[in-house]
Each structure stands twice: as C-alpha cells, then as structure tokens.
C-alpha positions, 0 to 999 in steps of 0.5 A: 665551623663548616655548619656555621659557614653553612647556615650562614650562606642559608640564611643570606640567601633566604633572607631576600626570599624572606623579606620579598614574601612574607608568610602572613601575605601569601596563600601559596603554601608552596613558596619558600620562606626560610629564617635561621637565627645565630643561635641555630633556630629555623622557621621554614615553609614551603617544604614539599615532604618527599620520603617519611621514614618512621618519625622522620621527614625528609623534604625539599624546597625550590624555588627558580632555575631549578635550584633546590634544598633537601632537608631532613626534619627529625621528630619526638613525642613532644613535637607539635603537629598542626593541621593548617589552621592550628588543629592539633593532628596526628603525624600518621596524616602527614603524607608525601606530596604535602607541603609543611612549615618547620619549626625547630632548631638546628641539629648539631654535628650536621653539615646539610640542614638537618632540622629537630622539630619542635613545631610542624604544621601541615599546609595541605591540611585543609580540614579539622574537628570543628564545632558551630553554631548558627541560623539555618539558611536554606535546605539544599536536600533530606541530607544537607542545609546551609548556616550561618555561621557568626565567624565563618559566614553561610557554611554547608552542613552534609547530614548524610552521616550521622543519625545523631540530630536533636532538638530540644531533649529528643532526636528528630529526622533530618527531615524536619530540619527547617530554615529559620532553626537555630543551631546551638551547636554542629560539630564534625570535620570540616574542610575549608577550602570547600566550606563544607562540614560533615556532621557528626552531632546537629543540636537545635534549640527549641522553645520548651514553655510549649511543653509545661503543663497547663489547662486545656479545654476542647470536645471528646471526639470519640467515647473512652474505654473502660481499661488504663491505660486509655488514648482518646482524642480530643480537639482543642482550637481545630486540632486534634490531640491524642490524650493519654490516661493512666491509672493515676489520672483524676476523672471528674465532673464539672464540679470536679467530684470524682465520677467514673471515665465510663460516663464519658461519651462523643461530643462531651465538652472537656478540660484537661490538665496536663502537658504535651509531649516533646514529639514534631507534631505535637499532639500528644497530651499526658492528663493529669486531670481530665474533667467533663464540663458536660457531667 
C-alpha cells in the first residue's frame, strides 16, 4: 500500500513535467521527464548518475526550487545499454556526471523509487562505431578530409590513426586521397556533437577496366639485358612505362615468329600485350608478348 501511495503521488507530479515537455521535443538530456504506468512500468530521463556500485546506478533528478528525487537502477546480463544514438555500449562507459533515461519497471517490496532496468540509454554518449560512405569533398591535411555523407551531410574523417586506407585491391598513402574519390566505405568512432570520425578502415572505389590486359604500342627507350627477369622502359602516348619480362613472356618479330630479346635495341618501335599494375602512378606494365615492330 505505501509503494502504491507512493508511485501514485510520482506519477501525478511528473505528469505535468511529462506533458509540458516531451522527450521527442527537447535536446536538453538534463530535463526531467518521468511516465509510471498502473502496472509499475517506468520510462525516465533526465537521471544525473551520482554513485556506480558494481551493477547498480544510483542517480537523481531535479528540477526548480531545489526539489530533487534519488533513484537507484538495479542491472543484469540481459538489460540493454545504449549510446545516445541507439548503439549498443558497454556498462563500464556509463560514468558519474552522465545523464541516462530508464527503462524498466518498478522493484517490489520498495518504498523509495527503486528502478530493474530492462533499457538504459546514456544521453552523454555522444559517440559510436559507425560506418559511411560518400564523396570527398575537400582535403583539410596529410591526416584529414571531408565527405559527404548521404544521411548525415559533410562529415570530417581524421585519418591520423589507421594505416589501414585501400583503393581498389592495394593499400595507398593518405596522401593520395584526392576531392572527387569515392568512399565506399570508412568506419570507425564517430562523435556527433563534433561530426567528426576517427577512422579505423578508408575503402575507395577505383575504376579497374584500367587494369585488364590489352595491346600497347610505343618505343624502346633504353636496350634490353640478356638475363630474366628484365625491366625496360618504353613510352607509350608521352609516357613512360617500366615493362617487366619474365621467363615466360614471348619475344617476337614483327611477324610475330620468335627471335631473341638481345636483337632488341633503343629506339625500336614495340607492341606489347599485357596489363598494368594496380600501383597510383600507374606505370607499371607485366608483358606477356612484347613484339618488335622494328625486326
């Protein structure tokens, strides 16, 4: 009887609280807002966590005139806890000075509000593991840039941390991130408040039809050795390529018979078969086939 009496005057009270501010209508995670059904459950914000005793939370709300209400939140294994924005968080990060809603229901046997937490969501946690994807917009230094994020808008990424930054199917520099890549997708902790992630893994897209084989055709820069595996170089449209040749890569004539790499010589006119490898500079080319248009 004197619980009920109890939690009846509560719920009177918070009513008007309730009804003259909406949880869905504030950001101010410090106003109190309280809501007991007749069946003892409880939904509560605004709780400033005072003292943590193993898995119990002892708290308080206030609100004017000095008025305030202690209550002590009881835990398990199954009781969810929750960053602010729906993340699933340890309890250990719950910490005094943070502001938490409740969920729960009514302890029995209890003459002061005595909460068994089914639900708790710390307000004053403003970060969580997140993943994005997007455009980058502009590059801020060697260890940051800004994306655009569908949901979120311009977001900055801090790179500082992580090594781990892959385009395509090899690991780049952060310095060759570029405005205009396409971010398929960054994760790591993100704050909200700050808009602000600290990455732990940067994947983006790049185009690989660059990278199949295919016929090129330029000039012998510099004459071949005679031991594989060899490099030589050869610019092909103004540029210069380094052509790697391996044991197993054909050499032939301009009618394509077999000849020996020793007949090749500066200057000669060449067609190669082959593709380029998956490097930033791209101008790296495996031969297959070099062919000298010159023999």
């Amino acid at each position: 009887m004197k619980i009920k009496m109890f939690l009846t005057l509560i719920a009177v009270f918070f009513s008007a609280v309730a009804c003259s501010v909406p949880a869905s209508a504030t950001e101010d995670i410090t106003v109190p807002e309280i809501h007991i059904t007749k069946d003892g459950k409880v939904e509560a914000q605004g709780l400033l966590v005072q003292q943590i005793a193993g898995t119990t939370i002892f708290s308080k709300t206030s609100w004017g005139g000095g008025n305030f209400l202690r209550f002590t939140i009881t835990t398990n294994s199954s009781t969810k806890i929750l960053r602010r924005y729906g993340e699933v968080m340890p309890f250990s990060e719950i910490s005094v000075g943070n502001y938490i809603v409740v969920k729960g229901t009514i302890s029995s046997g209890s003459d002061s509000l005595m909460i068994a937490a089914s639900e708790i969501t710390n307000m004053s946690s403003l970060t969580g593991q997140m993943s994005f994807s997007g455009t980058v917009v502009s590059i801020i230094s060697s260890n940051s840039f800004t994306m655009n994020d569908k949901k979120l808008g311009v977001i900055t990424v801090d790179i500082s941390n992580t090594n781990d930054i892959v385009k395509g199917n090899i690991t780049i520099l952060s310095s060759n991130i570029k405005v205009g890549d396409k971010v398929t997708s960054v994760t790591g902790t993100y704050n909200y408040d700050t808009k602000i992630l600290k990455a732990q893994r940067v994947k983006i897209y790049r185009n690989m039809a660059p990278f199949k084989p295919k016929n090129f055709t330029g000039v012998l820069k510099t004459a071949p050795g005679t031991v594989f595996p060899m490099t030589v170089i050869v610019t092909i449209g103004g540029k210069n390529y380094n052509v790697k040749l391996s044991e197993t890569t054909e050499i032939r004539k301009n009618n394509k018979s077999k000849t020996q790499i020793s007949r090749f010589a500066a200057d000669d006119r060449v067609k190669l078969y082959g593709h380029i490898e998956e490097t930033e500079e791209m101008n790296i080319i495996d031969a297959e086939i070099i062919r000298n248009l010159d023999l």
